[in-house]
N, C-alpha and C positions, 0 to 999 in steps of 0.2 A: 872229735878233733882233739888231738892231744901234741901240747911243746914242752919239752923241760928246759929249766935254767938252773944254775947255783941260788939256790933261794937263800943263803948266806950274803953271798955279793949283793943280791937282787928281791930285798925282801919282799913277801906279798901286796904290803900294806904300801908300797908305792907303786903298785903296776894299775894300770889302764885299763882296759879293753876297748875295742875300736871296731864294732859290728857292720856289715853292710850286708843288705841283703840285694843280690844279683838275680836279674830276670833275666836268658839268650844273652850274657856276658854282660848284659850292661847292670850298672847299678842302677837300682830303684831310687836311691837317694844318698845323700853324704851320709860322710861315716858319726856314728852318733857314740861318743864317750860315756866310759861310765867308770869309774875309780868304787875301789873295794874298797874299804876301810877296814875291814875285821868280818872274819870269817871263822871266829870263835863259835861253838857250837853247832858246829855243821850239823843240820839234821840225819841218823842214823837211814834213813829211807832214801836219800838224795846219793848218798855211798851206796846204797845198795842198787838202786837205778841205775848209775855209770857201773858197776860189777856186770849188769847184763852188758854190755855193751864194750867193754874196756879193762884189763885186768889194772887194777891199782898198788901200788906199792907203798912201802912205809915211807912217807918224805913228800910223797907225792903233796902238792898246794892244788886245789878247786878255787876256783873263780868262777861265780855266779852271778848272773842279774842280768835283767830285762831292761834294756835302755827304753826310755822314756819312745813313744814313737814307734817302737817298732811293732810292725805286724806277725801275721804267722803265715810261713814259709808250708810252699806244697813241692810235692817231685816235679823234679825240673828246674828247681830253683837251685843256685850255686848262694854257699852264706859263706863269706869272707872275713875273718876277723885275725886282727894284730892285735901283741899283747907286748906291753913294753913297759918304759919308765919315761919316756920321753928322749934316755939317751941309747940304751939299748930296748932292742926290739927283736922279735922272733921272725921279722916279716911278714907278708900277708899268706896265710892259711885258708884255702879253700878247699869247702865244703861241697859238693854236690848232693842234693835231698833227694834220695828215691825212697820205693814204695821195701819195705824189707820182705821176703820171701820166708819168713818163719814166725810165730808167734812170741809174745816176751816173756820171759822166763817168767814164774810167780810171785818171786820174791820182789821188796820193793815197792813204792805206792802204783798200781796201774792208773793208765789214763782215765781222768774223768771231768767233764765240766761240764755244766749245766748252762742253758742259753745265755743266761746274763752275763759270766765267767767269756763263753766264746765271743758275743757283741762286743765286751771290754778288750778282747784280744784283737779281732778284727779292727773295730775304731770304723771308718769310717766304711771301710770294706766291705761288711760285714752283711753277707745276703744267707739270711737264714735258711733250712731248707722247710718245706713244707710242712705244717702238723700233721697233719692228714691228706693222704693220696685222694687228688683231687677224683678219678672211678670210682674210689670208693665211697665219697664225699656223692656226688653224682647219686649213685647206687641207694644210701640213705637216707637223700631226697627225694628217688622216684617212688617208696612205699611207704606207704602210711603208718604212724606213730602205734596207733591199735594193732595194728596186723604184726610188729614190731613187738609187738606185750606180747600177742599171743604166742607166736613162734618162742619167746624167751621162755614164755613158762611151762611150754613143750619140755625144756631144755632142765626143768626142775628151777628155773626164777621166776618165781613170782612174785616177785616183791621189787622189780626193777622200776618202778615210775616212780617219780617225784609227783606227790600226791597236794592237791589242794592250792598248785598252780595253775594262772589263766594270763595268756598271751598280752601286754598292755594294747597290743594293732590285732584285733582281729585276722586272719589269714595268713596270722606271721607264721612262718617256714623257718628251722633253724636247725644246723649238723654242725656239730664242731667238737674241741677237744678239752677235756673239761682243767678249769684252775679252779683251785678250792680256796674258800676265804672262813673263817669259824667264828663265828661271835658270841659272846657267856652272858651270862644274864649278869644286868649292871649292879657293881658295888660302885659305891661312887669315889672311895676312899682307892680302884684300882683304875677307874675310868679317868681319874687324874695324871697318873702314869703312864695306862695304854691307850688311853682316847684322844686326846692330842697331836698336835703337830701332823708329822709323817705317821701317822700309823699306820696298822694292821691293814686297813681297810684303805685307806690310800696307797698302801705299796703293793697288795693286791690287783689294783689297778693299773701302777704303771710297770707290775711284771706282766704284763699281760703282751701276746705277740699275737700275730694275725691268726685266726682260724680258732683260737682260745674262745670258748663259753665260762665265763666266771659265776661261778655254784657257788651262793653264799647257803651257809648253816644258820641261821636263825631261829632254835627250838621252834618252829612256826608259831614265832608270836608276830604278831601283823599288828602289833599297837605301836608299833615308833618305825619310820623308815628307815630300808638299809642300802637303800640306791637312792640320789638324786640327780637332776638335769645334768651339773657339772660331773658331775666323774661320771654317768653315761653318755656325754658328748666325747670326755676323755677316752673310756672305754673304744667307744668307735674311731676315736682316729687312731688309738693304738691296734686295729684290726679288728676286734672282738669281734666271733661268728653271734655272742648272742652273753645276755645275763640270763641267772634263775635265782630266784630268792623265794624261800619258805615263808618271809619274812615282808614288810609293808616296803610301799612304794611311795617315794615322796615327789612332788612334782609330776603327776602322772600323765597329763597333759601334755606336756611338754616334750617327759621322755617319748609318748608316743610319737609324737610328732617327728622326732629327728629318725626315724626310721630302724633303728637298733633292734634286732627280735630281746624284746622282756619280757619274762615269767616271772608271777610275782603272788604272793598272798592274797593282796588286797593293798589300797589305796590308801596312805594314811597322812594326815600333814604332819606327824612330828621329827624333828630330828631322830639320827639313832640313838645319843644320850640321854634319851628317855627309858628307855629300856635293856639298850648293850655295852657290851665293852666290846671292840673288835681285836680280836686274838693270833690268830696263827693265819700263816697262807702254806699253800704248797701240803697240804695236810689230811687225813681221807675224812669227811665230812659225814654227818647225816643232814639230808636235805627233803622234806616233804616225805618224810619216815625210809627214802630210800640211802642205800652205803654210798656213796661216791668219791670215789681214790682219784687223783689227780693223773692223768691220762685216760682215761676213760670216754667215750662215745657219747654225747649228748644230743639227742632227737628231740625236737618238741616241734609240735602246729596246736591247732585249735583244738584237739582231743587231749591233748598236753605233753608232757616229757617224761621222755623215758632213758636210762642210763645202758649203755650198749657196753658189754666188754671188748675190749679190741681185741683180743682172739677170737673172737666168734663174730666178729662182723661180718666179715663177705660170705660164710655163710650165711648167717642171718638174709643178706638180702636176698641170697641165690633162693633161699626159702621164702621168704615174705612173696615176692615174685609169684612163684607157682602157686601160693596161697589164694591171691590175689585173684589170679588167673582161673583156677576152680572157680572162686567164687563171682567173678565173671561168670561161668560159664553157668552156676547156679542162679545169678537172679535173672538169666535170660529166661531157662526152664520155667523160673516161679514166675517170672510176666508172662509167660506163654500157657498160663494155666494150672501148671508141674505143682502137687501136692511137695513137700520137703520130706515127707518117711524116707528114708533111704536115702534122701538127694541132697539134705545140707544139718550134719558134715556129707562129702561127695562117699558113698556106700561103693561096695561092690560092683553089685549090679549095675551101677552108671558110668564105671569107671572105660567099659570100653564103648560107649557113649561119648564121653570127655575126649576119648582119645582120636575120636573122630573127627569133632565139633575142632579140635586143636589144629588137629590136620588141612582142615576145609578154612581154617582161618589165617593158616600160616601160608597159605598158598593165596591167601587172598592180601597177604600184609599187615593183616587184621592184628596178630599178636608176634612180638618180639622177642629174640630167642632160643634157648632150645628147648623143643616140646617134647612130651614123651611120648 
C-alpha cells in the first residue's frame, strides 16, 4: 500500500497511522493509532524488502510500526489504514491479503520466526500447528524402542540411544520432538550470574510447546538434580511429550507420580547447584553419550531412548514394522520346536515360508498391512 503527500507541508514526524484489520468487510476492531516520531536510520533490509514489492524513489518517507493489539492478517483479510496529521488525511486505504503466485525475490531479510516470535504475534489467537504428525507420532509408538536401534544402525547409527537412562514410571511410553537444555560443570563465581532468577534451565521450560521432550545435557553426572516436582509439573501443563536427563532426578517420587514420561540417570536429593551451571537451550546437546539437535525424534519405554532423525522416520517405521513381523513369525517357529540356523536372522531358505505364514495371517486379520 503506498500514498504520497508534500512531506514539506506535511512533515513525517507529525503523521499518524490508523490500522484496521477487516474480516468479510467488517472490522475486527477500532482503529488503533500509532505516531512515528523518527525514522532516522531506517534499516538497509526494510528498503530492500518494499523494492521487492514496490519500486521506491528518492523523497519517498516509510512509516512503520505495529500498533500495540494487532494480530496477523491471512488471505481474505481486507487491512485498511489512514495516514494523516489529524487535519489532512489520505483517506482510508484498503488492502486486500492474498496468497502471492511467485516466490520473493532474494534480496532483503526473508521471513523467519520461530514459535515464540509467532505466539507474540498471534496474542491470544494463536493455535500452534502440530510438532509432530500425529501417523507418524502413532507409527513410533506402535514399534518398539530396540527394534528402532536396530533398523538405525542398519542405516550406519549406531550410536543413536541415550545411554544410561531408566523411565522414573515403569511402562512409560514416550514419542515427541526433542528441546535441548546444556548445563557446564559448576564455577560458582559463573553459577552467580547463570544460575539464578530466570535462567537457562527455567526458560527451557517455559519454551517448551505441546508434543516437545526436553533433553537435558548433564555430562552424566547424576550427583546433583536437574529436574524437580515443580518445573516437571510445569513441563506438563506446558504439553511436554516427556523429559530425559543424563543427569539426577530430584523429587523422584513425586515426579513419578504426576504421570509425566522421565528418563533420568538416577535419583538424587540435591539441587543442581551442587554440580551445574545451567547454560544454553535451543542448542545440539550431548545426552547419555548420544548427539541430540533440537528437532530431532525422541523414542523412549522401558528398554530406554533412542534419538530418530526426522528424515528417516516413516521409514524407519515402515521398517521396524516388517522387522517385527519376521520376528513374530520366528518365535512362532522356535516355540514350535524350529532350530534358529537359518531361521533368525530370517535366511533364504524360509523366506518363502514367511511369505506364506504372511498370507494365511493377512487373510485371517492376524497382521496389519502390506505383506510381501
Amino acid at each position: 500500500m503506498r500514498c504520497w503527500w508534500d512531506h514539506h507541508s506535511l512533515p513525517p514526524a507529525s503523521l499518524s497511522i490508523a490500522p484496521r484489520r477487516c474480516v468479510a468487510g467488517e472490522a475486527s476492531g477500532p482503529a488503533i493509532y500509532l505516531r512515528i516520531e523518527d525514522q532516522a536510520g531506517l534499516p538497509c533490509k526494510l528498503v530492500a524488502d518494499l523494492s521487492r514489492l514496490v519500486t521506491l524513489e528518492p523523497g519517498d518517507v516509510i512509516l512503520t510500526g505495529t500498533p500495540a493489539g494487532a494480530s496477523v492478517v491471512a488471505p481474505g483479510d481486507v487491512v485498511e489504514v489512514e495516514v494523516g496529521d489529524g487535519k489532512v488525511s489520505t483517506g482510508v486505504l484498503r488492502n486486500p491479503v492474498a496468497t502471492a503466485d511467485h516466490d520473493l525475490e532474494p534480496w532483503g531479510a526473508q521471513p523467519k520466526a520461530d514459535r515464540t516470535e509467532e505466539e507474540s504475534a498471534y496474542g491470544l489467537a494463536y493455535e500452534p500447528l502440530p510438532l509432530l504428525d500425529e501417523d507418524l507420532a502413532d507409527g513410533l509408538r506402535s514399534v518398539a524402542v530396540a527394534t528402532l536401534s536396530a533398523q538405525l544402525r542398519q542405516r550406519g547409527l549406531p550410536h543413536m540411544s541415550i545411554d544410561g537412562v531408566h523411565p522414573a514410571t515403569p511402562g512409560t511410553r514416550m514419542v515427541g520432538v526433542a528441546h535441548t537444555l546444556r548445563y557446564l560443570p559448576l564455577r560458582e563465581d559463573l553459577f552467580d550470574k547463570h544460575g539464578t532468577g530466570m535462567n537457562a534451565q527455567k526458560r527451557a521450560i517455559e519454551e517448551l510447546r505441546p508434543g516437545h521432550v526436553l533433553v537435558m545435557d548433564a555430562r552424566r553426572d547424576t550427583s546433583a538434580g536437574t529436574l524437580g516436582d515443580i518445573l516437571a509439573l510445569r513441563a506438563q501443563q506446558r504439553g511436554a511429550a516427556g523429559v530425559v536427563t543424563d543427569g539426577g532426578l530430584r523429587d523422584s517420587t513425586a515426579v513419578a507420580d504426576l504421570g509425566l514420561p522421565v528418563f533420568h540417570g538416577g535419583a538424587h536429593p540435591s539441587v543442581l547447584g551442587r554440580r551445574h551451571v545451567p547454560s544454553d537451550t535451543g542448542v545440539p546437546v550431548a545426552c547419555g553419550g548420544a548427539l541430540v539437535q533440537p528437532g530431532d525424534l525422541i523414542v523412549g519405554a522401558d528398554d530406554g531412548v533412542v534419538v530418530v532423525p526426522p528424515d528417516l522416520a516413516t521409514e524407519l517405521v515402515a521398517a521396524c514394522r516388517e522387522q517385527e513381523l519376521q520376528e513374530r513369525f520366528i518365535a512362532e517357529q522356535v516355540r514350535g520346536g524350529a532350530s534358529v540356523d537359518g531361521l533368525y536372522p530370517l535366511g533364504p531358505a524360509r523366506r518363502e515360508q514367511y511369505r506364506t505364514w504372511c498370507s494365511k495371517n493377512a487373510a485371517n486379520n492376524d497382521i496389519e498391512g502390506e505383506q510381501p
